[in-house]
C-alpha positions as YAML, in Angstrom:
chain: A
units: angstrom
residues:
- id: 1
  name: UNK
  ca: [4.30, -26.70, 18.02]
- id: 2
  name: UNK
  ca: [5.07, -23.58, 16.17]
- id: 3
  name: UNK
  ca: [8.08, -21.35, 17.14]
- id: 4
  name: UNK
  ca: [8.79, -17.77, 16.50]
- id: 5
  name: UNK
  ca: [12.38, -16.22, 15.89]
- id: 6
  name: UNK
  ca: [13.33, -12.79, 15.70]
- id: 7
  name: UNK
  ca: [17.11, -12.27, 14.58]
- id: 8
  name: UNK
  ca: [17.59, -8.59, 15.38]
- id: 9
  name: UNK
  ca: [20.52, -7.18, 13.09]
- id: 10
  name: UNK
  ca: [21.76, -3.82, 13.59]
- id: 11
  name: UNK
  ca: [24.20, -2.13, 11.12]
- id: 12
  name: UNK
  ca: [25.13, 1.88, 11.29]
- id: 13
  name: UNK
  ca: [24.98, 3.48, 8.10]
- id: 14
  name: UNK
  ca: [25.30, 7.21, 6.93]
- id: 15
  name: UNK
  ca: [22.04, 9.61, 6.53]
- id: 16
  name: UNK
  ca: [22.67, 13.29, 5.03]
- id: 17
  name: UNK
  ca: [22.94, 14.85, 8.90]
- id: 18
  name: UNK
  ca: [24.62, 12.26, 10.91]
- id: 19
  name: UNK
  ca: [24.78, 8.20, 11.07]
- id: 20
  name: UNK
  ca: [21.80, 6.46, 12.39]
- id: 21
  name: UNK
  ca: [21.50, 3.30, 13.63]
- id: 22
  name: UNK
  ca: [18.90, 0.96, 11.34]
- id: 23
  name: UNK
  ca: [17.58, -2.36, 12.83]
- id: 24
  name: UNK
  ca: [15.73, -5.10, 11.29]
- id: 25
  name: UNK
  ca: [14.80, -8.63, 12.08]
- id: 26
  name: UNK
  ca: [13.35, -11.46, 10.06]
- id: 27
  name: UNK
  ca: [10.40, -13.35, 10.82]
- id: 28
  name: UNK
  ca: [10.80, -17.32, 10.69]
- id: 29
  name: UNK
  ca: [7.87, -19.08, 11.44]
- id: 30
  name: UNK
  ca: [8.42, -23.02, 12.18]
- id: 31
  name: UNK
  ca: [8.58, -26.17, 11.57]
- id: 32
  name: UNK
  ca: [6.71, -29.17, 10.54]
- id: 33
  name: UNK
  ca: [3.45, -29.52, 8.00]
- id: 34
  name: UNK
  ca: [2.79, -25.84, 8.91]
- id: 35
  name: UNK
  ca: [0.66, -23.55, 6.21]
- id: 36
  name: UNK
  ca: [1.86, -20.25, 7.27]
- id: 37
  name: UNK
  ca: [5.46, -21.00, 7.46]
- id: 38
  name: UNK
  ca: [8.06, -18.85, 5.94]
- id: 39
  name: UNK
  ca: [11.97, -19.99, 4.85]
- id: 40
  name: UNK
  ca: [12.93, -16.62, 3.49]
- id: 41
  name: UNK
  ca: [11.12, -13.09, 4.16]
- id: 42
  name: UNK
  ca: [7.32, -13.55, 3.26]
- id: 43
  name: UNK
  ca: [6.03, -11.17, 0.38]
- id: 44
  name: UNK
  ca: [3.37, -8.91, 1.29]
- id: 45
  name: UNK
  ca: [1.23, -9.53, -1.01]
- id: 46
  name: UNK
  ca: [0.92, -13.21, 0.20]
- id: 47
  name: UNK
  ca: [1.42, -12.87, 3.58]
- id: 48
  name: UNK
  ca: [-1.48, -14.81, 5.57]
- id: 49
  name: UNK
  ca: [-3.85, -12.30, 7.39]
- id: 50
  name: UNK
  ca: [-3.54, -14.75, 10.49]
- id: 51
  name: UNK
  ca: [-0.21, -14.83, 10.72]
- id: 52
  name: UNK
  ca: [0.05, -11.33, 10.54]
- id: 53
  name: UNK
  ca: [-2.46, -9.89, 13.17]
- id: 54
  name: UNK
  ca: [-0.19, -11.86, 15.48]
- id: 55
  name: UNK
  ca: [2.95, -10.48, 13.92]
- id: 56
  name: UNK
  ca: [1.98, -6.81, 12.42]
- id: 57
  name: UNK
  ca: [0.34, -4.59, 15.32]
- id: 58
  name: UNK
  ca: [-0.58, -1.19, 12.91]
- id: 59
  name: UNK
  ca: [1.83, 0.42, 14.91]
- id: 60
  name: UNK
  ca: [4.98, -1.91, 15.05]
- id: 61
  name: UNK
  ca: [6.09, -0.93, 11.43]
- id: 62
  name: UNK
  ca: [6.49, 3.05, 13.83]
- id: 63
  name: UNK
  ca: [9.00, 1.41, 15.95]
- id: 64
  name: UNK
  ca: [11.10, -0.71, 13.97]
- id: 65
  name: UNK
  ca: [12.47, -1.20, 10.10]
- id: 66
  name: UNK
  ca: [10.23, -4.22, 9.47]
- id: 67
  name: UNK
  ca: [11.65, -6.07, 6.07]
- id: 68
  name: UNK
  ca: [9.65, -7.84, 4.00]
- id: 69
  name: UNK
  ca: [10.82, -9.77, 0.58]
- id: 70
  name: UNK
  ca: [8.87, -7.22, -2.30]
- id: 71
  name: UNK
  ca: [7.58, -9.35, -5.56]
- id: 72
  name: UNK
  ca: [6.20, -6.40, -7.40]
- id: 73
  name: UNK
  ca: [8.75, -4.05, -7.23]
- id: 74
  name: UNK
  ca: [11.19, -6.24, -9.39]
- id: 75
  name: UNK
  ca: [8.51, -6.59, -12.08]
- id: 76
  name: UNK
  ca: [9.78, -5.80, -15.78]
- id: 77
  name: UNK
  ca: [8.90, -4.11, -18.53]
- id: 78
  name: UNK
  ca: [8.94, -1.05, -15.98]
- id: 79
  name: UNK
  ca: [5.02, 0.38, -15.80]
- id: 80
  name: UNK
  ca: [4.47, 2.91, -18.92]
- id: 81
  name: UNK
  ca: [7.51, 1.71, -20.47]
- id: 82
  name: UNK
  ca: [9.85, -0.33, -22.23]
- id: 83
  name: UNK
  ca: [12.60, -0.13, -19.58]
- id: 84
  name: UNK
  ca: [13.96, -3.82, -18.36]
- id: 85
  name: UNK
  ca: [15.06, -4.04, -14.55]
- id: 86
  name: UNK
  ca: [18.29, -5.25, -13.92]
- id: 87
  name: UNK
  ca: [17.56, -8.77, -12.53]
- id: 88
  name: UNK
  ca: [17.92, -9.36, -8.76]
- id: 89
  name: UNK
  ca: [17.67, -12.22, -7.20]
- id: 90
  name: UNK
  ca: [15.72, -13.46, -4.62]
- id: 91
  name: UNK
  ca: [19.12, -13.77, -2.54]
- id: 92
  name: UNK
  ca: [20.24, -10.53, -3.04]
- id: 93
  name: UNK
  ca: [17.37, -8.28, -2.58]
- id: 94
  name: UNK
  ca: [18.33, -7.23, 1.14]
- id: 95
  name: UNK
  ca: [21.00, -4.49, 1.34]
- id: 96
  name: UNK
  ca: [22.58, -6.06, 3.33]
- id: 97
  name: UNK
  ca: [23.77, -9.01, 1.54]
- id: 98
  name: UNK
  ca: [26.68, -7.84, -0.49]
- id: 99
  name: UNK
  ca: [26.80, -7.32, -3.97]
- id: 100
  name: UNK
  ca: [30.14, -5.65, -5.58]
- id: 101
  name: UNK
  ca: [28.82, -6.13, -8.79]
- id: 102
  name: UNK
  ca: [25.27, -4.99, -8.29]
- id: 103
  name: UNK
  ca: [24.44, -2.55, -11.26]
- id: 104
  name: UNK
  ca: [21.06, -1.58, -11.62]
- id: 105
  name: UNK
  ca: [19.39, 0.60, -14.50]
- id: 106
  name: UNK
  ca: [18.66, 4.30, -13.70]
- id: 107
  name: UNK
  ca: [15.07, 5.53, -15.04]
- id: 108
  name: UNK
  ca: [12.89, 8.40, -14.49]
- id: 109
  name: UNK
  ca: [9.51, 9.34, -16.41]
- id: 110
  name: UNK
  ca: [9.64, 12.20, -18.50]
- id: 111
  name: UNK
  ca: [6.45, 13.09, -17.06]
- id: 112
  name: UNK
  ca: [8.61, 13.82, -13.60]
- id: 113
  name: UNK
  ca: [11.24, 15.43, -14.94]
- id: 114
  name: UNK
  ca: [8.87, 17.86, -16.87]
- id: 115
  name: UNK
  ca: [8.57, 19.14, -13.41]
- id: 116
  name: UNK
  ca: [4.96, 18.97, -12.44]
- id: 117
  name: UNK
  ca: [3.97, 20.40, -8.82]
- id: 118
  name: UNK
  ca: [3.46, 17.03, -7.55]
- id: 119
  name: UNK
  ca: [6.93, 16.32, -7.97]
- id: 120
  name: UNK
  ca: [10.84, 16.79, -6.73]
- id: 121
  name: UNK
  ca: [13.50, 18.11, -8.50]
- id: 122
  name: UNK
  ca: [16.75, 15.69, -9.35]
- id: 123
  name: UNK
  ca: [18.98, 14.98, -6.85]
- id: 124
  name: UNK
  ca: [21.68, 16.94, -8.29]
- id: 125
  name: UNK
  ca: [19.56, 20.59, -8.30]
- id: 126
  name: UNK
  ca: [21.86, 23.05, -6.72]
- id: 127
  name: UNK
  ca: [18.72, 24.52, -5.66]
- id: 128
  name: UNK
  ca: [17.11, 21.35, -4.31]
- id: 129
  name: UNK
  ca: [17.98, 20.99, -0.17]
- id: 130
  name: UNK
  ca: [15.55, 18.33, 0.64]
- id: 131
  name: UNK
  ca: [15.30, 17.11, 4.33]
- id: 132
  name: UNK
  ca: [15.20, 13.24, 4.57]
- id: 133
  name: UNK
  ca: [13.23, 11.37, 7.14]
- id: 134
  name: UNK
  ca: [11.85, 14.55, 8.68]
- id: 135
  name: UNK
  ca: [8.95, 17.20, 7.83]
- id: 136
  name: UNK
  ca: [10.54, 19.17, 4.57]
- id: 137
  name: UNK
  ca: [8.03, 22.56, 4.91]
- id: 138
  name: UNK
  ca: [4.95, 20.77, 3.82]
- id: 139
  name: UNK
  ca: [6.22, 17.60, 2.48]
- id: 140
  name: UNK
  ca: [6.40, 14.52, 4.34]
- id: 141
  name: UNK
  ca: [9.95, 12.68, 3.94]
- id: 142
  name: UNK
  ca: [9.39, 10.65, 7.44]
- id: 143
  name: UNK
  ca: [8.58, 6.56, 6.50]
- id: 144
  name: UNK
  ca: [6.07, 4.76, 7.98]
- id: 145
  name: UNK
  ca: [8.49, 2.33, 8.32]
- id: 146
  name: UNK
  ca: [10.89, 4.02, 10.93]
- id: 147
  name: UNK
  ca: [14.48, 5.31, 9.56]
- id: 148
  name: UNK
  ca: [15.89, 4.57, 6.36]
- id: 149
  name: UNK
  ca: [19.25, 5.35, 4.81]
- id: 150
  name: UNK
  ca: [20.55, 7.92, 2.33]
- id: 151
  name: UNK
  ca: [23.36, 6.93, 0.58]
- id: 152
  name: UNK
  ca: [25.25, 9.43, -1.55]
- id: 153
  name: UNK
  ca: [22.53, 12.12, -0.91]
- id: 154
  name: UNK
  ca: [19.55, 9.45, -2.00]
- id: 155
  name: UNK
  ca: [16.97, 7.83, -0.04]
- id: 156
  name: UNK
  ca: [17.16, 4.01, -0.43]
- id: 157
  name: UNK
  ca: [14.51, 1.55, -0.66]
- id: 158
  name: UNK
  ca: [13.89, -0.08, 3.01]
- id: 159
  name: UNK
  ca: [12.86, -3.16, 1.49]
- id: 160
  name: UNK
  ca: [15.78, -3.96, -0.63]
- id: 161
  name: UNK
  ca: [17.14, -4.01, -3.87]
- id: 162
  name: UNK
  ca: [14.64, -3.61, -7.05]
- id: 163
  name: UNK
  ca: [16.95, -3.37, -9.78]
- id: 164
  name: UNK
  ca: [16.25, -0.06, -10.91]
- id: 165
  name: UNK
  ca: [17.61, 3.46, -9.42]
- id: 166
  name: UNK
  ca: [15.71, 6.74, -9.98]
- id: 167
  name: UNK
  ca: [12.18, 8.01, -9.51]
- id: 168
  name: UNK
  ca: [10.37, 5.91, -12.04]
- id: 169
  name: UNK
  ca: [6.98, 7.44, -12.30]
- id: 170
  name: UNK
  ca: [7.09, 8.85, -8.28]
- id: 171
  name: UNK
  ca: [7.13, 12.23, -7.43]
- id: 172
  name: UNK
  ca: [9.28, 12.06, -4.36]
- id: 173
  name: UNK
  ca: [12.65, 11.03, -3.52]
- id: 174
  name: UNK
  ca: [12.25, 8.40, -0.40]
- id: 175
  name: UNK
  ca: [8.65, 7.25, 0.57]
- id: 176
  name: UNK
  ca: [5.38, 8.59, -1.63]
- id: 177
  name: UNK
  ca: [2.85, 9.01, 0.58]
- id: 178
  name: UNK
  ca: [-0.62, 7.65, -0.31]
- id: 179
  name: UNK
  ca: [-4.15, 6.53, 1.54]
- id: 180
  name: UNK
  ca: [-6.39, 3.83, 0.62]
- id: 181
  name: UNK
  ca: [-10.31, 3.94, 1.70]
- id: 182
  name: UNK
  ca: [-11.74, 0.62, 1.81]
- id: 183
  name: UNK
  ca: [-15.48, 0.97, 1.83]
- id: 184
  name: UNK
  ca: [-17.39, -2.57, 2.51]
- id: 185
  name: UNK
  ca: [-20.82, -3.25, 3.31]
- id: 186
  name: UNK
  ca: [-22.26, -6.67, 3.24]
- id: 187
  name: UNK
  ca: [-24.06, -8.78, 0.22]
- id: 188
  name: UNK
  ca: [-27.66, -9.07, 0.60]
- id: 189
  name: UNK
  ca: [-30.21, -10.43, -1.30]
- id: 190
  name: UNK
  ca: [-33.63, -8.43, -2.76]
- id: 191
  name: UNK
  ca: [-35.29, -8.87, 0.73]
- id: 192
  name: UNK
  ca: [-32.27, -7.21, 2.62]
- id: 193
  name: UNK
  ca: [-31.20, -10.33, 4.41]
- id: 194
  name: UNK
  ca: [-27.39, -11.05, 4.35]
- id: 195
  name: UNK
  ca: [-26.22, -13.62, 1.90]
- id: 196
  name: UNK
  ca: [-23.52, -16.25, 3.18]
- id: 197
  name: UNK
  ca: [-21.16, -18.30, 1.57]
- id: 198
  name: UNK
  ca: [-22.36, -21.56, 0.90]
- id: 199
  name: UNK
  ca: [-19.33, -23.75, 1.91]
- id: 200
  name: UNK
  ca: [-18.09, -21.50, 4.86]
- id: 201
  name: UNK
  ca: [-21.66, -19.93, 6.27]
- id: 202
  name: UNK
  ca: [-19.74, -17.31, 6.57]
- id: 203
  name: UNK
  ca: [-21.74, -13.48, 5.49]
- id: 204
  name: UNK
  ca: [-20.04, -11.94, 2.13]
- id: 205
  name: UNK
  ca: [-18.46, -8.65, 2.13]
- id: 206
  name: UNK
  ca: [-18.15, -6.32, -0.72]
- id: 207
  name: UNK
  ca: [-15.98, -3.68, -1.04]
- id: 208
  name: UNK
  ca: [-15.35, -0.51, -3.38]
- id: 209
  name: UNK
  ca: [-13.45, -1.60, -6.67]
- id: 210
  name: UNK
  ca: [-12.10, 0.51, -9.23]
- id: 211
  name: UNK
  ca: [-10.59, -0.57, -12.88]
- id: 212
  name: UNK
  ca: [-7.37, 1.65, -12.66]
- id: 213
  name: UNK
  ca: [-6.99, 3.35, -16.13]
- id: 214
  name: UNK
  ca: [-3.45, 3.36, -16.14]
- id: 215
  name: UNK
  ca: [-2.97, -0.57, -16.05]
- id: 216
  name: UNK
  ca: [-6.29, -2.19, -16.23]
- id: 217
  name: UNK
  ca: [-6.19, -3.41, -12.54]
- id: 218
  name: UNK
  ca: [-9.03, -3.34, -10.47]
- id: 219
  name: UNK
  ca: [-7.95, -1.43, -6.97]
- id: 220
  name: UNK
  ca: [-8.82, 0.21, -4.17]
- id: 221
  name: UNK
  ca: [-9.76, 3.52, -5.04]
- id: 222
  name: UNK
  ca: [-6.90, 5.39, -3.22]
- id: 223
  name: UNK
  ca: [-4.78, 7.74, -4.28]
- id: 224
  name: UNK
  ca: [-1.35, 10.35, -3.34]
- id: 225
  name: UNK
  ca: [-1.56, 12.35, -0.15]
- id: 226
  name: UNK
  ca: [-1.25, 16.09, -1.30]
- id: 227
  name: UNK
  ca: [1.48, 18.34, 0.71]
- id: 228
  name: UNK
  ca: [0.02, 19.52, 4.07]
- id: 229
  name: UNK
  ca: [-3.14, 17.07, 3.82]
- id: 230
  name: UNK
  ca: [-4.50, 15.09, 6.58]
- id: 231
  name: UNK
  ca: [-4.71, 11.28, 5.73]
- id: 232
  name: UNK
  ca: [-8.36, 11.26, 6.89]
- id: 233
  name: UNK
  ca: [-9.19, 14.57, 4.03]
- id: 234
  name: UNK
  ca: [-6.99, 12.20, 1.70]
- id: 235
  name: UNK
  ca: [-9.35, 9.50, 2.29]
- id: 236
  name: UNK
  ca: [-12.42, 10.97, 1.98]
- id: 237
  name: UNK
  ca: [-11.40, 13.08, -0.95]
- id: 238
  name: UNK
  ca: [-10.23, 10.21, -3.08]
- id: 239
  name: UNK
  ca: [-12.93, 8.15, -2.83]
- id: 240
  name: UNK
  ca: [-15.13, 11.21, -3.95]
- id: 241
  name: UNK
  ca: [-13.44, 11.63, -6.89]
- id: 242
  name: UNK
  ca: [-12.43, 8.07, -8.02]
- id: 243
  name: UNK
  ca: [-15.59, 6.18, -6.58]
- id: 244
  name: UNK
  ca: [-18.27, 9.46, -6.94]
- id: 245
  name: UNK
  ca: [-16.82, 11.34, -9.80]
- id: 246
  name: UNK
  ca: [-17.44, 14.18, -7.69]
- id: 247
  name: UNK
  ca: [-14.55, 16.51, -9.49]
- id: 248
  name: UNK
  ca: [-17.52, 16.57, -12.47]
- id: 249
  name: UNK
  ca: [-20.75, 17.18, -9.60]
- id: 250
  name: UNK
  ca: [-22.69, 20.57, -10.09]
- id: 251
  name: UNK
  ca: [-22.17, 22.93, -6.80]
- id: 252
  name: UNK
  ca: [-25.31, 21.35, -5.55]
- id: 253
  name: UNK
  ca: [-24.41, 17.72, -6.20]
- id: 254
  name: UNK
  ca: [-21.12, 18.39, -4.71]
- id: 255
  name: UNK
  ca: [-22.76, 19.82, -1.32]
- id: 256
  name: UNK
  ca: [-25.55, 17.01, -0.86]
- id: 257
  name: UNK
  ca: [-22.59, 14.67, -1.49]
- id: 258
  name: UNK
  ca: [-20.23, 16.04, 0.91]
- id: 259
  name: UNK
  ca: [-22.99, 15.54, 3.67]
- id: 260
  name: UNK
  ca: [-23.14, 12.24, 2.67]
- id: 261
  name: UNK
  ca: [-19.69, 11.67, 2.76]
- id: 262
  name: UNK
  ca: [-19.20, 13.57, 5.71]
- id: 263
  name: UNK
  ca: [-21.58, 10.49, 7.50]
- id: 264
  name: UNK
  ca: [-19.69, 7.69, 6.19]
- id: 265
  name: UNK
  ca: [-16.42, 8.99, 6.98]
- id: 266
  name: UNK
  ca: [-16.84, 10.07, 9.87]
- id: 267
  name: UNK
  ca: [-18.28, 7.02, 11.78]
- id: 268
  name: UNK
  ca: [-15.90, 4.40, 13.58]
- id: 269
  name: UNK
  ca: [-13.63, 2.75, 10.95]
- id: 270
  name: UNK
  ca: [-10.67, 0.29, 11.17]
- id: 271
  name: UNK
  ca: [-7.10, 1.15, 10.20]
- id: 272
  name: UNK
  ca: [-6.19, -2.21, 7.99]
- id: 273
  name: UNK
  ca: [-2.29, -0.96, 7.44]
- id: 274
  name: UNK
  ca: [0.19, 1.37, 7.88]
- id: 275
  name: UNK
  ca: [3.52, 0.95, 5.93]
- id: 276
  name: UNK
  ca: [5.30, -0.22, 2.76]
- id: 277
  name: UNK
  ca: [3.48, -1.04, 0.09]
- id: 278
  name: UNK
  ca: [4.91, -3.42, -2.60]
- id: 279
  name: UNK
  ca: [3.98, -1.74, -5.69]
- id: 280
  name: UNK
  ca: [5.41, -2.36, -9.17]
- id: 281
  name: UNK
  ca: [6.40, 1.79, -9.41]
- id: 282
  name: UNK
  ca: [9.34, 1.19, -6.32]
- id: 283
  name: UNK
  ca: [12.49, 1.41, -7.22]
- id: 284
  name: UNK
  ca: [15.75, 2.04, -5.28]
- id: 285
  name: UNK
  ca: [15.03, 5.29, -4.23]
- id: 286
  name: UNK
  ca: [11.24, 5.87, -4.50]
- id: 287
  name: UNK
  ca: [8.77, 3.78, -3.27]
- id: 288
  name: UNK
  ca: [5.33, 3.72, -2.22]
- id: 289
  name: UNK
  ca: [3.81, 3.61, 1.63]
- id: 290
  name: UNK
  ca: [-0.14, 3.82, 2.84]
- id: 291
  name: UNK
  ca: [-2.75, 4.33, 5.04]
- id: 292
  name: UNK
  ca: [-5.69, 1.60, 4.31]
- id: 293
  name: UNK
  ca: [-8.40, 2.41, 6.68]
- id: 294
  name: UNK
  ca: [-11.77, 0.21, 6.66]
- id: 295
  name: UNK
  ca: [-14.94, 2.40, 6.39]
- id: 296
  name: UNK
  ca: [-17.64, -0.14, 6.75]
- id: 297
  name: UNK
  ca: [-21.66, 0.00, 6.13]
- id: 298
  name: UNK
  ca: [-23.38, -1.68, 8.37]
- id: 299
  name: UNK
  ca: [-26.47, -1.02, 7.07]
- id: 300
  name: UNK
  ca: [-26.22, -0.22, 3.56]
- id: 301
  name: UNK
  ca: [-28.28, 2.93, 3.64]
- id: 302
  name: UNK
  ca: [-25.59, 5.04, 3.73]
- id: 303
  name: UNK
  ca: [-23.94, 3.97, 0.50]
- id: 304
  name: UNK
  ca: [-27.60, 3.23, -1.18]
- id: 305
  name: UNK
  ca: [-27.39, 7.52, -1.08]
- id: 306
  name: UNK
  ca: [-24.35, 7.49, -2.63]
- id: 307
  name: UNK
  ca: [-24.65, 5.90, -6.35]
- id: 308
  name: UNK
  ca: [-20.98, 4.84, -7.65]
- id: 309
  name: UNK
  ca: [-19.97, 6.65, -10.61]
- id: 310
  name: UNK
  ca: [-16.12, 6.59, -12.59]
- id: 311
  name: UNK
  ca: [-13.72, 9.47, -12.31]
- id: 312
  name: UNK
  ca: [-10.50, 10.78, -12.20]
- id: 313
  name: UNK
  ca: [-8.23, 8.07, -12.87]
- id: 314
  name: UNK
  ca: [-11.53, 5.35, -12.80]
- id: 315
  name: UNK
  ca: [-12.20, 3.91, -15.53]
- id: 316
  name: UNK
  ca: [-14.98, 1.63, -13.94]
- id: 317
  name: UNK
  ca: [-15.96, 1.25, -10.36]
- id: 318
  name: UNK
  ca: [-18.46, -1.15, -8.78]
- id: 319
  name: UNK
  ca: [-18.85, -3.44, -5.98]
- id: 320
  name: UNK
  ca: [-16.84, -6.33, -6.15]
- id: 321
  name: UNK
  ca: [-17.52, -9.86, -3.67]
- id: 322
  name: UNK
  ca: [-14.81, -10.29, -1.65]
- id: 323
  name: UNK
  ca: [-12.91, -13.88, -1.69]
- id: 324
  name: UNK
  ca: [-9.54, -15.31, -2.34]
- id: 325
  name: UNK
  ca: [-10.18, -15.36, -5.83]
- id: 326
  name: UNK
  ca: [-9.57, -11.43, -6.25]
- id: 327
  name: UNK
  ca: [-6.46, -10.56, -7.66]
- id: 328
  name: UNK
  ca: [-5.90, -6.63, -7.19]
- id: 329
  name: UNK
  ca: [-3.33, -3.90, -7.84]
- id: 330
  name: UNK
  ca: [-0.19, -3.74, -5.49]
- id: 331
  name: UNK
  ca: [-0.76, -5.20, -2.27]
- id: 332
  name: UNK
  ca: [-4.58, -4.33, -2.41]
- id: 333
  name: UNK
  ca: [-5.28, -7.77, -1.70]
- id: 334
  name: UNK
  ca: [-3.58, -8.07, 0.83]
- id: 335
  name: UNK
  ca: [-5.47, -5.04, 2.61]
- id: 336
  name: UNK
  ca: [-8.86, -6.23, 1.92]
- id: 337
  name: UNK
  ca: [-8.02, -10.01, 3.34]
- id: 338
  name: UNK
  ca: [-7.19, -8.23, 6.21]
- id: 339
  name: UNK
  ca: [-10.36, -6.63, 6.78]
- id: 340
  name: UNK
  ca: [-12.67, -9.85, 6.11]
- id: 341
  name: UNK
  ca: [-10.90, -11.29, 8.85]
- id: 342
  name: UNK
  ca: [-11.67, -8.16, 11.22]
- id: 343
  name: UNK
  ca: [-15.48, -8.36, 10.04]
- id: 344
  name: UNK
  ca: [-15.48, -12.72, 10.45]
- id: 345
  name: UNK
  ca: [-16.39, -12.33, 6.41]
- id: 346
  name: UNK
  ca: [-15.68, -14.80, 3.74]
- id: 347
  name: UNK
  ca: [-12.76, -15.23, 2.40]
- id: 348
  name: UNK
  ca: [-11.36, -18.66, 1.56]
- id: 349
  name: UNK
  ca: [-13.39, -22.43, 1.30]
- id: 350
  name: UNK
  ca: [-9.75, -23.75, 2.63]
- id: 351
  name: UNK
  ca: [-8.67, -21.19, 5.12]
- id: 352
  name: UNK
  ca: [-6.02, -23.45, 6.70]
- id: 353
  name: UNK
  ca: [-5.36, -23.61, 10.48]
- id: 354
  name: UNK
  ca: [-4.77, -20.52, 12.54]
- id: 355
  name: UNK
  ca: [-1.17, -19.53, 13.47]
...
């Protein structure tokens, strides 16, 4: 018999306006020769897609400061650097666990500090005001994880500890707002039929991949949600230009492939996640949070109009089989195992029992 415990913990801590009152709770899942179970906070990355669909509504992560134990996000050498973490262990990652002697290294890129317009000013700019966990003019300093704290006039990581203060290579103080289009359709063979796996009978889905240029991961090709934007013009515009190279498309390309575009993104989709995102760029004070949303081709006319070509920050992009095998960028994988289980697609030849 499997139990579920929720220890609700509520602390009040300082924000820049007035003190707030932060909850969290832990998620123990028990006992006994049980796949999914959990004896510390369960990394996101790994997190079982059945467990979660019971656990992780979309919206629950708006009402409460869900807190999850990050992997990525304590990764060293730093990305596009040299720059070693301080080392924090597994123990010590939540905030609140205390740790007098915590000391963790401060970094920032110089390629945010040279001020581009997709990024803050330092904390310390006399003429830099900015408005945590609300609207800031056009920028968007709320979480999609609820409240978190500002200590000493910075934001700090809702997840926990990451040994490493500053911006790292994100714009923003506090959350970093991005959205990740996951465009499937499913595998068929030269007569059209739908292929299935072979072990599970289950039909294959592909998705959408892109080889990031940056690190060499393959990813979902999402990208930063610009100041003011909608999440669904985010969507749709990222995929154009990572997926489509569509920033390089004559006038006329560009219009017969916004019509196209227009059709795909426009039909009913499926919001995979909302939230945190563990992400090897987080550090104390920055971090990363997304929008996946599922655009799926039913058909596979749609996307048979719409021939895949590198851009932007692409260095390849093609379909990619979807399984348990692929091993993605951030929590990507995570967000795609969540939408083969939506679609009843393949995903493991040992999926375990349900929770």
């Amino acid at each position: 018999m499997v139990f579920l415990l929720v220890a609700l913990r509520a602390a009040a801590v300082p924000s820049v306006a007035r003190a707030v009152t932060v909850f969290s709770f832990t998620v123990v899942l028990s006992t006994q020769p049980f796949r999914c179970a959990f004896q510390r906070w369960p990394s996101l990355s790994n997190l079982s897609a059945s467990c979660w669909s019971h656990l992780h509504p979309v919206n629950m992560l708006n009402n409460c400061n869900v807190k999850f134990y990050h992997r990525k996000a304590l990764t060293s050498p730093y990305p596009g650097s040299h720059v070693e973490r301080s080392q924090v262990p597994e123990g010590k990652v939540d905030w609140l666990i205390e740790w007098k002697d915590y000391n963790p290294v401060e970094y920032t890129a110089v390629s945010v500090l040279a001020g581009p317009n997709w990024a803050d000013p330092q904390i310390n700019d006399e003429d830099f005001s900015p408005k945590f966990n609300e609207r800031d003019g056009k920028v968007e300093r709320k979480s999609l994880n609820g409240l978190y704290v500002v200590e000493n006039g910075r934001p700090r990581n809702p997840v926990g500890r990451t040994g490493l203060t500053g911006r790292g290579l994100l714009g923003r103080w506090g959350p970093n707002h991005a959205a990740d289009p996951i465009v499937t359709r499913w595998k068929r063979d030269g007569s059209g039929n739908k292929i299935a796996h072979p072990v599970t009978g289950k039909n294959i889905l592909q998705f959408v991949a892109i080889k990031r240029r940056d690190c060499g991961e393959w990813a979902i090709p999402g990208g930063m949600v610009d100041p003011g934007e909608k999440i669904s013009t985010t969507l749709k515009r990222e995929f154009g230009e990572e997926a489509l190279n569509s920033l390089q498309k004559s006038p006329e390309d560009k219009m017969e492939l916004e019509e196209q575009l227009h059709k795909l993104f426009n039909q009913e989709h499926f919001e995979v996640y909302r939230g945190y995102v563990d992400d090897p760029r987080n550090t104390d004070n920055a971090w990363m949070e997304t929008e996946a949303v599922n655009y799926h081709d039913e058909t596979g006319e749609t996307m048979d109009n719409l021939p895949l070509e590198a851009g932007d920050d692409a260095g390849v992009v093609k379909w990619v089989d979807i399984s348990e095998n692929l091993k993605l960028y951030a929590s990507h994988s995570y967000f795609i195992k969540l939408v083969t289980k939506k679609r009843g697609a393949h995903w493991s030849e040992d999926p375990g029992p349900e929770c």
